[in-house]
N, C-alpha and C positions, 0 to 999 in steps of 0.2 A: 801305069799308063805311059810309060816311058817318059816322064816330065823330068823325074829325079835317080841320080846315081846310085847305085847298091850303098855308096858311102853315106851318102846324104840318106838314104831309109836309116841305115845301121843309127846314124847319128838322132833321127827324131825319134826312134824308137825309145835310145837310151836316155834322151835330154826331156822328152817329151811327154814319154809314156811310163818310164821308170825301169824299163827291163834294163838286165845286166848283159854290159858289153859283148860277153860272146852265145849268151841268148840271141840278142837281135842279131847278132852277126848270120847265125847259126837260121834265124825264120828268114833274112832275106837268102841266103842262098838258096834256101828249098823256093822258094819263089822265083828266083831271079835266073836258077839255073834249069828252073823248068822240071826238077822231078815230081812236084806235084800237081795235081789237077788245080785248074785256075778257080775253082770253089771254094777249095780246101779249106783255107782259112776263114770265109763264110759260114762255111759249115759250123765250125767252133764259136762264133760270134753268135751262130744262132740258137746253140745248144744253151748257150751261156745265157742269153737272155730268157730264153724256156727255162733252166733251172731258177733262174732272179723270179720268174712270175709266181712258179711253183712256191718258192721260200716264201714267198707274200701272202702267199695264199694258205700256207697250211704251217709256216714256219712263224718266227718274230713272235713267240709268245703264245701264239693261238691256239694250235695243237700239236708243237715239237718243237722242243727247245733245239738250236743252233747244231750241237752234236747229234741228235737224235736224226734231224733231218741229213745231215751229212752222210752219216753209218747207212739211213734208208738209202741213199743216194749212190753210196759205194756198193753195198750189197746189190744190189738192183743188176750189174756187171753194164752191159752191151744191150740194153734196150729203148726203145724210144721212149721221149720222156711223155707222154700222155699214158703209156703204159707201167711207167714209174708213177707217175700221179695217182690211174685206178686203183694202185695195186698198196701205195705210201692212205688211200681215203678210203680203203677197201671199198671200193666201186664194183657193181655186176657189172659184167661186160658178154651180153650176148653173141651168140655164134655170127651176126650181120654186122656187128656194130661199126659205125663208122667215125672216123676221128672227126671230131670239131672244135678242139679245145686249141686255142694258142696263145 
């Protein structure tokens, strides 16, 4: 929002959040220098809590141990995660179907 210096991100990144020095260095430039879409990193925050809900729901015990859901998770490649979910609770998913899970 321009309030804070690329130094001052690098720095709460690494004091704050735990990433390593030239990590954060490395996500404010692709921000700060503009090669990425101003999403981007949204984008990842939202994946990331889509996969937490997923774990809750089919992982911690329930019906995949920790590894099991991971390997589903890497296997699955480049798909949206409602359709890693059908596919991790062997869900039908008809020819209309519309997403509503989130």
């Amino acid at each position: 929002m321009g309030k804070w210096s690329a130094q001052e991100c690098v720095d709460f990144l690494v004091n704050k959040v735990g990433h390593e020095r030239d990590n954060a260095e490395g996500e404010v430039r692709r921000c700060v220098m503009g090669s990425t879409p101003p999403l981007y990193q949204i984008a990842y925050a939202t994946g990331a809590f889509q996969h937490r809900a997923l774990y809750k729901e089919v992982g911690e015990g329930k019906k995949m141990t920790p590894k099991e859901f991971h390997d589903a998770i890497l296997i699955s490649g480049s798909m949206p995660i409602e359709m890693e979910r059908a596919r991790i609770l062997n869900l039908s998913l008809t020819k209309n179907y519309k997403s509503n899970w989130r």
